[in-house]
N, CA and C atoms as a LAMMPS dump frame, in Angstrom:
ITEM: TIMESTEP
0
ITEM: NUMBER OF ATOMS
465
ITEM: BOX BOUNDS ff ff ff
-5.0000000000000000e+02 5.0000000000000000e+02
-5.0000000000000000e+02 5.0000000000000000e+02
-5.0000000000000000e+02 5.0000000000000000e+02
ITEM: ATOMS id mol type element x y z
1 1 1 N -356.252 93.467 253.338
2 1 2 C -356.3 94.375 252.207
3 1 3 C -354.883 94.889 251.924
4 2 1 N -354.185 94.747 250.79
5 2 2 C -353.243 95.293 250.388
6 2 3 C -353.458 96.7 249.966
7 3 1 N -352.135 97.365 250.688
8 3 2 C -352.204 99.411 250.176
9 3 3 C -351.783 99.465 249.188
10 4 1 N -352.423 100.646 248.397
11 4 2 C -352.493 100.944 247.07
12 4 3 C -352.738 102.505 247.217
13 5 1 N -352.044 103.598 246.294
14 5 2 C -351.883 104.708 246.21
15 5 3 C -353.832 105.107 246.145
16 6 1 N -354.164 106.143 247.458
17 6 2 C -355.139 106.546 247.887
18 6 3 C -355.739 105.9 249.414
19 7 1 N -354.857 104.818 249.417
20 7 2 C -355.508 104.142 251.087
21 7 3 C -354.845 105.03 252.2
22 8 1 N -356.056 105.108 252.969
23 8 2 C -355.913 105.411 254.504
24 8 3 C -355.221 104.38 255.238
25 9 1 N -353.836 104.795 256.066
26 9 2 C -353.129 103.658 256.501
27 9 3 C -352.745 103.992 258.053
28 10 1 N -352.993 102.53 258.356
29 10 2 C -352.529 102.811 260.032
30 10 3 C -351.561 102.523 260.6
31 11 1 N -350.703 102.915 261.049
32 11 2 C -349.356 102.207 261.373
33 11 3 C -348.776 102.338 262.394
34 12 1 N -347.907 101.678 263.06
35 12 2 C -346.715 102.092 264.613
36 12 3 C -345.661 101.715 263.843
37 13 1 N -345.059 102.463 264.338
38 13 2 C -343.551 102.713 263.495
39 13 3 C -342.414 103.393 264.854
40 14 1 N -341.52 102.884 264.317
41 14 2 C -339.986 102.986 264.993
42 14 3 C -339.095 103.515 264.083
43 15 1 N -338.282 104.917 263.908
44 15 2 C -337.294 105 263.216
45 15 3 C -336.029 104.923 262.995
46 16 1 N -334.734 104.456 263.31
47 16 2 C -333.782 104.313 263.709
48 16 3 C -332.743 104.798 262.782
49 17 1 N -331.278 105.27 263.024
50 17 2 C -330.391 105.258 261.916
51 17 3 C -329.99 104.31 262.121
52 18 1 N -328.385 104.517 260.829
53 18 2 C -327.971 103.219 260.382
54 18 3 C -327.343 102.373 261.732
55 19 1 N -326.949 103.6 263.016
56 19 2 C -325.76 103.213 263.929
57 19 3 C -327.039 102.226 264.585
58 20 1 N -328.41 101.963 264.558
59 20 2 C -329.311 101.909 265.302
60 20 3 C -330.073 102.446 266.759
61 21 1 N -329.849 104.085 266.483
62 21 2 C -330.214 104.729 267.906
63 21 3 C -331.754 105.124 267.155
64 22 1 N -332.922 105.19 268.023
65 22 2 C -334.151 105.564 267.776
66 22 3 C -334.4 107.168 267.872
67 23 1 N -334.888 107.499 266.684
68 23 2 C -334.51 108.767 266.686
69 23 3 C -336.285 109.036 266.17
70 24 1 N -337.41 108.35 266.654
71 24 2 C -338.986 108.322 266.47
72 24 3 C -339.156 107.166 266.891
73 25 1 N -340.45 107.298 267.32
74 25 2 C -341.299 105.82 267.383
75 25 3 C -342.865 106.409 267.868
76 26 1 N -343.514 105.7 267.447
77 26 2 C -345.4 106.082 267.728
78 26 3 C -345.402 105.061 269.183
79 27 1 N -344.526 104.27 269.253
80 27 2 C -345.397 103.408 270.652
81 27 3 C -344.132 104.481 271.661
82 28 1 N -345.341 104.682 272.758
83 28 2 C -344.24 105.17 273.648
84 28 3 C -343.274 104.641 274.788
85 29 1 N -343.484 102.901 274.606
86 29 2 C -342.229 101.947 275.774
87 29 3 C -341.505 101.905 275.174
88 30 1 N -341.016 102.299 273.568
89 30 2 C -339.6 102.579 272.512
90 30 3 C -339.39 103.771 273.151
91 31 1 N -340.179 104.975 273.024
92 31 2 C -340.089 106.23 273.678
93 31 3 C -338.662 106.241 274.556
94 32 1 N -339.624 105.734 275.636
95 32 2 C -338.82 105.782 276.619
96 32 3 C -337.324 105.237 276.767
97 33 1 N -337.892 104.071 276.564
98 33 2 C -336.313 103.577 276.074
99 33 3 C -335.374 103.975 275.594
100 34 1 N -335.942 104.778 274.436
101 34 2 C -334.522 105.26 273.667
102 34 3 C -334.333 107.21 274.472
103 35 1 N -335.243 107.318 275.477
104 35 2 C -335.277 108.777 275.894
105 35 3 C -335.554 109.787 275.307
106 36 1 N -336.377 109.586 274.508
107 36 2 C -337.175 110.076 273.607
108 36 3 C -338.195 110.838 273.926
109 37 1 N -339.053 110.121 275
110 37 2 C -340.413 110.741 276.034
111 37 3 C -339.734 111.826 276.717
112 38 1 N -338.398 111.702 277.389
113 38 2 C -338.096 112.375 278.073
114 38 3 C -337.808 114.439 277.636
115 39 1 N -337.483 114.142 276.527
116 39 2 C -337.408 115.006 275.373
117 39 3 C -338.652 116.038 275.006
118 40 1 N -339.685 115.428 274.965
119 40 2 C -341.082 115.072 274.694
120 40 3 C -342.342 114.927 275.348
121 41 1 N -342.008 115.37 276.695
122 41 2 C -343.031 115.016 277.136
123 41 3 C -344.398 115.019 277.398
124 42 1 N -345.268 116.496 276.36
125 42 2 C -346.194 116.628 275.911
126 42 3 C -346.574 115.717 274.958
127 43 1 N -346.04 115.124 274.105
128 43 2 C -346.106 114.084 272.824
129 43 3 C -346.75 113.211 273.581
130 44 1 N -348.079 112.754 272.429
131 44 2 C -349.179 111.81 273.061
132 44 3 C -348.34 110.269 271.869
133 45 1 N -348.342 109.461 272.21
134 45 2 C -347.924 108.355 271.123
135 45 3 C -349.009 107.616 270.959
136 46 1 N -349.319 107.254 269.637
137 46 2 C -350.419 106.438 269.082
138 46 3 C -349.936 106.265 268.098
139 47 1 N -350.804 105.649 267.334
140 47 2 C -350.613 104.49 265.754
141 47 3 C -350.693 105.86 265.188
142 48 1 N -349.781 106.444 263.732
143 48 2 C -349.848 107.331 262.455
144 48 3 C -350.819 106.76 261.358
145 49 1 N -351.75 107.599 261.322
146 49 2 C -352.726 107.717 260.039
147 49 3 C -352.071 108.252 258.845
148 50 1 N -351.945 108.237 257.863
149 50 2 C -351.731 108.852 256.783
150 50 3 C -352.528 108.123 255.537
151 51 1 N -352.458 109.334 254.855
152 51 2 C -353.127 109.142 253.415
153 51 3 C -351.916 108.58 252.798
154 52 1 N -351.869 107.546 252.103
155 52 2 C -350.902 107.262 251.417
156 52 3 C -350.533 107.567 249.548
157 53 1 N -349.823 108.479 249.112
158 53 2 C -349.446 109.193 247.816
159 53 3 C -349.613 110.679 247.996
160 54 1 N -350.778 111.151 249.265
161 54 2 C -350.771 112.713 249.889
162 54 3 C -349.592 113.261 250.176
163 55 1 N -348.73 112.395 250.289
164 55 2 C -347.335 113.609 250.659
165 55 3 C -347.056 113.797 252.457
166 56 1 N -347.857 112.502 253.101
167 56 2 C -347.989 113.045 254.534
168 56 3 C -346.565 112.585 255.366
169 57 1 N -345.735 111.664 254.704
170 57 2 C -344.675 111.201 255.247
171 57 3 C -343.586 111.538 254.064
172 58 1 N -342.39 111.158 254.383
173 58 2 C -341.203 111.205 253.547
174 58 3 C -341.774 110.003 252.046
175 59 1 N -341.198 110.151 250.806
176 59 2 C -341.285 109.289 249.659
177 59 3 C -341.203 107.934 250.195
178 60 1 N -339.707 107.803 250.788
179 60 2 C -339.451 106.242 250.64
180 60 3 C -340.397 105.746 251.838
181 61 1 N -341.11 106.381 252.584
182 61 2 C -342.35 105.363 253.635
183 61 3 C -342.838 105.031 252.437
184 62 1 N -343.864 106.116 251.778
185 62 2 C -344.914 106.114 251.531
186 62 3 C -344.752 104.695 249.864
187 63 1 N -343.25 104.773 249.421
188 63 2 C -343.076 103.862 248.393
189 63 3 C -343.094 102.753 249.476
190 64 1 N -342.538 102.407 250.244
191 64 2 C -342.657 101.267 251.329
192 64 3 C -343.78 100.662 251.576
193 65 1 N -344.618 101.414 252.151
194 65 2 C -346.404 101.05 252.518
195 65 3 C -346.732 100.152 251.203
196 66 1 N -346.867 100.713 250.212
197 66 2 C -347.363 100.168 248.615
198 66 3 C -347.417 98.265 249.076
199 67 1 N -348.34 97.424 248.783
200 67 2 C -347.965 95.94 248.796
201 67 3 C -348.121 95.529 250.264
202 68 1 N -348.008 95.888 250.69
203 68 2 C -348.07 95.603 252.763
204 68 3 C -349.891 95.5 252.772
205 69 1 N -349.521 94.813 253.316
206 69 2 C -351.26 93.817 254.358
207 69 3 C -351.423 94.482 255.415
208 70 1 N -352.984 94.479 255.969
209 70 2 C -352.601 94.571 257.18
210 70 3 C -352.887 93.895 258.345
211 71 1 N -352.161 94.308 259.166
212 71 2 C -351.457 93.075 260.379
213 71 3 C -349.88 92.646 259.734
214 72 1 N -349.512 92.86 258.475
215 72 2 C -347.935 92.615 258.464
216 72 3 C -347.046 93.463 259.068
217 73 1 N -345.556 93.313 259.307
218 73 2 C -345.258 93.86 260.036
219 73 3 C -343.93 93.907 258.685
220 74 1 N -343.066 95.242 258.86
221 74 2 C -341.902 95.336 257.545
222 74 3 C -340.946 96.011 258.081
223 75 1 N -339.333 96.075 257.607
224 75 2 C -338.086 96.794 258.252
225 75 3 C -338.206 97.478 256.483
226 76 1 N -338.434 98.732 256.333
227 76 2 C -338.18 99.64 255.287
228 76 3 C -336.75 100.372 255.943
229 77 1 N -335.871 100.111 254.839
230 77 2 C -334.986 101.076 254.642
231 77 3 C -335.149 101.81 253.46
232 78 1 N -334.866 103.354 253.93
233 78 2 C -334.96 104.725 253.191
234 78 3 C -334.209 105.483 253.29
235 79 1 N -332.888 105.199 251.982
236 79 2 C -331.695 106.211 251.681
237 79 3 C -332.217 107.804 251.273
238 80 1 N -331.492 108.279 251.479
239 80 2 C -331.318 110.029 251.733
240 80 3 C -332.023 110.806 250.956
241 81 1 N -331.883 110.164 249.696
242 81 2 C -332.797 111.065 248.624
243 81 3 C -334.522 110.785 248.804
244 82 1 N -334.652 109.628 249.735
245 82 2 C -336.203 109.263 249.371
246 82 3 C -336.131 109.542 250.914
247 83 1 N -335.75 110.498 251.623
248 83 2 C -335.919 110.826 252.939
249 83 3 C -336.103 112.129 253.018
250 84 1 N -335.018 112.889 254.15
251 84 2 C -334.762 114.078 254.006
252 84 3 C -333.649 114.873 253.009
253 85 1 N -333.007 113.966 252.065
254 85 2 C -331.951 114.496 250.856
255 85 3 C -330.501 114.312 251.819
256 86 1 N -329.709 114.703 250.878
257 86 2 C -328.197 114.514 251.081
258 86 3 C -327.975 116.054 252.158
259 87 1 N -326.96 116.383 252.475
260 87 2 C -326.581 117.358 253.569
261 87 3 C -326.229 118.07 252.283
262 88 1 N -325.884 119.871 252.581
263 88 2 C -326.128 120.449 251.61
264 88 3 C -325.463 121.749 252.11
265 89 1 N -324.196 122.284 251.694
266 89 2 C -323.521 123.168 251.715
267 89 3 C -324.343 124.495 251.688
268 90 1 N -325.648 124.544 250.527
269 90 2 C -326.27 125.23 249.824
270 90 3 C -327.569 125.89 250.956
271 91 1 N -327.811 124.819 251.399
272 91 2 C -328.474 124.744 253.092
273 91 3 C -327.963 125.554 254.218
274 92 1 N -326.398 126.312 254.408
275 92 2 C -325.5 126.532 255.368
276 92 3 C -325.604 128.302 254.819
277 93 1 N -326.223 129.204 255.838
278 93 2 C -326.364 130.383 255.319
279 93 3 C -325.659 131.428 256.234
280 94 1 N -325.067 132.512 255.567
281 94 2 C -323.88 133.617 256.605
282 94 3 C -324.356 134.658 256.757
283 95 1 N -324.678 135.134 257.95
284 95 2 C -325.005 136.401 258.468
285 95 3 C -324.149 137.47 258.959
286 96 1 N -324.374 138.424 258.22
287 96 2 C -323.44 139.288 259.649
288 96 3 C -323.458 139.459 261.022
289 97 1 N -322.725 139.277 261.871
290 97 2 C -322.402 139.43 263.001
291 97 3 C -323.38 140.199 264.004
292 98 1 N -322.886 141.445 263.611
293 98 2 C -323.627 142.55 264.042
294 98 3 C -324.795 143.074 263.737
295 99 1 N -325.566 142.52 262.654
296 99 2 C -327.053 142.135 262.245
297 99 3 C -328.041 141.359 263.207
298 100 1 N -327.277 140.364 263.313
299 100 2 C -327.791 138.748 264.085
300 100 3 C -327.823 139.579 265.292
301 101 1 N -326.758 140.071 265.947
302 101 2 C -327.231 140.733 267.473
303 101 3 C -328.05 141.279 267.409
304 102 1 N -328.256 142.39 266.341
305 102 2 C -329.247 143.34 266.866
306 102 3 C -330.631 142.361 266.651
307 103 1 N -330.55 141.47 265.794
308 103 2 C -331.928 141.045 265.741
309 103 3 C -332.277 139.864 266.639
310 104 1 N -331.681 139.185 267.077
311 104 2 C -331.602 138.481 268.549
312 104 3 C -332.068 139.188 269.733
313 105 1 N -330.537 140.088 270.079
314 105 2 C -331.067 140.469 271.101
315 105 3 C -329.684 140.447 272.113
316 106 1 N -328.638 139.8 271.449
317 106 2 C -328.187 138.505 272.14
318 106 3 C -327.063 138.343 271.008
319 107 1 N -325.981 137.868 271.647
320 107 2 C -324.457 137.375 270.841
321 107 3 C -325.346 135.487 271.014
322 108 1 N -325.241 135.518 269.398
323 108 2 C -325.37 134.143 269.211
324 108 3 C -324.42 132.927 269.477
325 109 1 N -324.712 131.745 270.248
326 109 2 C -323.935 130.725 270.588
327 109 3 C -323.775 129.636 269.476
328 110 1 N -322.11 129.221 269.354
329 110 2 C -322.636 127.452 268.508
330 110 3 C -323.599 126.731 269.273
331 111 1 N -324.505 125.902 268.381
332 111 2 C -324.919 124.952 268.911
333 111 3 C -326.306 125.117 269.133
334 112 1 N -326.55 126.591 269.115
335 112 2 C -327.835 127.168 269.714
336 112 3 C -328.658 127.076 268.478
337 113 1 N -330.126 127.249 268.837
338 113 2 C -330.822 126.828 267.13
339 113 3 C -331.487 127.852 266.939
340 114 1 N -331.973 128.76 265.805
341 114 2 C -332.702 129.78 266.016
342 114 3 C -334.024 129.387 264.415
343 115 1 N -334.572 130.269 264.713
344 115 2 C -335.714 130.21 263.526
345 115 3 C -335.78 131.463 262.793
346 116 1 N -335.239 131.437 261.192
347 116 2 C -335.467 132.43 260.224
348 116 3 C -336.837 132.986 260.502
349 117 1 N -337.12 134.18 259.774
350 117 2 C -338.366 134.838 259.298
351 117 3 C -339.27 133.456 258.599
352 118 1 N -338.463 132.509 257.667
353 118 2 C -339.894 132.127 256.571
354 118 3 C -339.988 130.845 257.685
355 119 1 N -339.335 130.611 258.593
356 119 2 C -339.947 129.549 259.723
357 119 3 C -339.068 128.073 259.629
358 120 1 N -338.062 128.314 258.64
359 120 2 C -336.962 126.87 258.474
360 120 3 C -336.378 127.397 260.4
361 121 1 N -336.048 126.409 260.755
362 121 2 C -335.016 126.027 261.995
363 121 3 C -333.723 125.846 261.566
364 122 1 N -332.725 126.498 261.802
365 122 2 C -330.911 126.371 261.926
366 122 3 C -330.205 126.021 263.24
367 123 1 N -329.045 125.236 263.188
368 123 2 C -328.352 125.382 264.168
369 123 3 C -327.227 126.405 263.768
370 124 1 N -326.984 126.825 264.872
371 124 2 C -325.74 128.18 264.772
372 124 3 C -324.251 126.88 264.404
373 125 1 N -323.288 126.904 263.646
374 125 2 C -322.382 126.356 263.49
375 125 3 C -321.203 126.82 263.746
376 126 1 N -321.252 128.224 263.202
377 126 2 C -319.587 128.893 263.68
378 126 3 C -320.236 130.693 263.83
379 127 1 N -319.551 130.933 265.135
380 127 2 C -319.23 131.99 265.317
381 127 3 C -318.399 133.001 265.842
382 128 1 N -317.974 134.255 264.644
383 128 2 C -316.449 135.049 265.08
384 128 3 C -317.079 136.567 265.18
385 129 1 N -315.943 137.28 265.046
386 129 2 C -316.436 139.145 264.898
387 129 3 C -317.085 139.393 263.426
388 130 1 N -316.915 138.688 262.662
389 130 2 C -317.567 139.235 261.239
390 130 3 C -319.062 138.395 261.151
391 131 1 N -318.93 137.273 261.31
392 131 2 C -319.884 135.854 260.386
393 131 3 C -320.524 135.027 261.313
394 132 1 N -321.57 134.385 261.7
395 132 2 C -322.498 133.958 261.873
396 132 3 C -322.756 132.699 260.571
397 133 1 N -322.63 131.199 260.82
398 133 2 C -323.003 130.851 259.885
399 133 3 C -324.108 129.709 260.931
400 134 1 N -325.668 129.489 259.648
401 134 2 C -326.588 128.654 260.568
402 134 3 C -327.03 127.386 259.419
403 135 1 N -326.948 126.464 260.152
404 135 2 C -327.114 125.283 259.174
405 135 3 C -328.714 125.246 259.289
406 136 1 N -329.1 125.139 257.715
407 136 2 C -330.724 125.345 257.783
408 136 3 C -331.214 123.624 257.346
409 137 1 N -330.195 122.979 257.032
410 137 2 C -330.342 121.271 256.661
411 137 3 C -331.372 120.88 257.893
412 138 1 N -332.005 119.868 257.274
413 138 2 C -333.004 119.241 257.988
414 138 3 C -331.674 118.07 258.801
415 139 1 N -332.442 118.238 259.91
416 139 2 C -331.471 117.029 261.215
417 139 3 C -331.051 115.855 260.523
418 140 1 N -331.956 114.936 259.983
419 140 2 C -331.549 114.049 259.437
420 140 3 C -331.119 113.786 258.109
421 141 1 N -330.795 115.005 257.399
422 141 2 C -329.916 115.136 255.936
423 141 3 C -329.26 114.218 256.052
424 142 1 N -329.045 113.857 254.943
425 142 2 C -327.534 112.936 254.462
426 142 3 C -327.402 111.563 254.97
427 143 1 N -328.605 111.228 255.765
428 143 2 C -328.654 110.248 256.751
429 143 3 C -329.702 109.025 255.84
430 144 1 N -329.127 107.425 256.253
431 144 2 C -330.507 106.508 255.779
432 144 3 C -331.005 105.567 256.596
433 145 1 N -332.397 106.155 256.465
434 145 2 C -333.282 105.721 257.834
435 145 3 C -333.74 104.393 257.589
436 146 1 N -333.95 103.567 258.73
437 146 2 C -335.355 102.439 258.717
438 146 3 C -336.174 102.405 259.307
439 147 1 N -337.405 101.938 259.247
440 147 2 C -338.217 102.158 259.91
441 147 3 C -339.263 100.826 260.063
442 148 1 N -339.297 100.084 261.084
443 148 2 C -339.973 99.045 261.677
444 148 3 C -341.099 99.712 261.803
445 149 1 N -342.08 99.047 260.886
446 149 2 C -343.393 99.222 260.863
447 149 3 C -344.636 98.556 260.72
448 150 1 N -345.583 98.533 261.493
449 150 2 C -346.46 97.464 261.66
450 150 3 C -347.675 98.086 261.248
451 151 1 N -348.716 97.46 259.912
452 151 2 C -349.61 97.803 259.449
453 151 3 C -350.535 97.497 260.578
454 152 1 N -351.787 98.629 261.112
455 152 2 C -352.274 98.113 262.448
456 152 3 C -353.977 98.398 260.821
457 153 1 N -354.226 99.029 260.407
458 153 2 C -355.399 99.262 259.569
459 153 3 C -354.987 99.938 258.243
460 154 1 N -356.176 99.218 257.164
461 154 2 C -356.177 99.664 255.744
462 154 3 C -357.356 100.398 255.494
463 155 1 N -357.841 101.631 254.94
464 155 2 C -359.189 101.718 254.395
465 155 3 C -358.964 102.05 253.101
């Protein structure tokens, strides 16, 4: 059965960047391999269900899936805009100093990641006596993914 916008789709998938380091995968002997499990080690790995045109993965999967059989197996590449978008200055937000402590708890570290009020995740990027700045960009901004994927079921 070929997918078509509304099919239930089953898939194992591997994600890699361009350098080719695995940065996802549903089977977990990639897992491991790439140290991924290790990271992870509550994460159960199995085949991804998704509704396909629901919005359950990034655009460029879900334009990918479209035409695929199943039992075929496909290398989708998915540039930035049909992923997580380009990296984004606009994304990079400044706190005061002495705000961030009191609401921490704690003199904030680079590198360290914290979570706003509305629930986005930042990494801390620079910090002095005035400014606090936290990158709120999604990890893989600006980045274009592929993703080895094997149709395992269509409904």
């Amino acid at each position: 059965m070929t997918i078509a916008t509304g099919d239930s789709v089953t898939l194992e998938y591997t994600g890699r960047l361009d350098d080719g380091t695995v940065f996802d995968s549903s089977r977990e002997s990639v897992a491991e391999e790439a140290g991924l499990a290790e990271a992870q080690p509550d994460r159960e790995y199995a085949p991804l269900t998704v509704e396909v045109g629901a919005g359950e993965v990034i655009e460029g999967m879900e334009e990918g899936l479209i035409g695929l059989d199943e039992g075929e197996t496909e290398t989708l590449e998915i540039p930035p805009e049909k992923a997580y978008g380009e990296w984004s200055e606009e994304h990079v937000q400044e706190f005061d100093t002495d705000e961030l402590v009191e609401m921490l708890g704690q003199t904030p570290q680079e590198g360290a990641f914290l979570e706003a009020q509305n629930g986005q995740h930042g990494e801390i990027i620079h910090v002095d006596d005035e400014v606090v700045r936290v990158d709120f960009n999604p990890d893989l901004a600006g980045e274009t993914l592929e993703f080895d994927v094997e149709i395992v079921d269509v409904n």
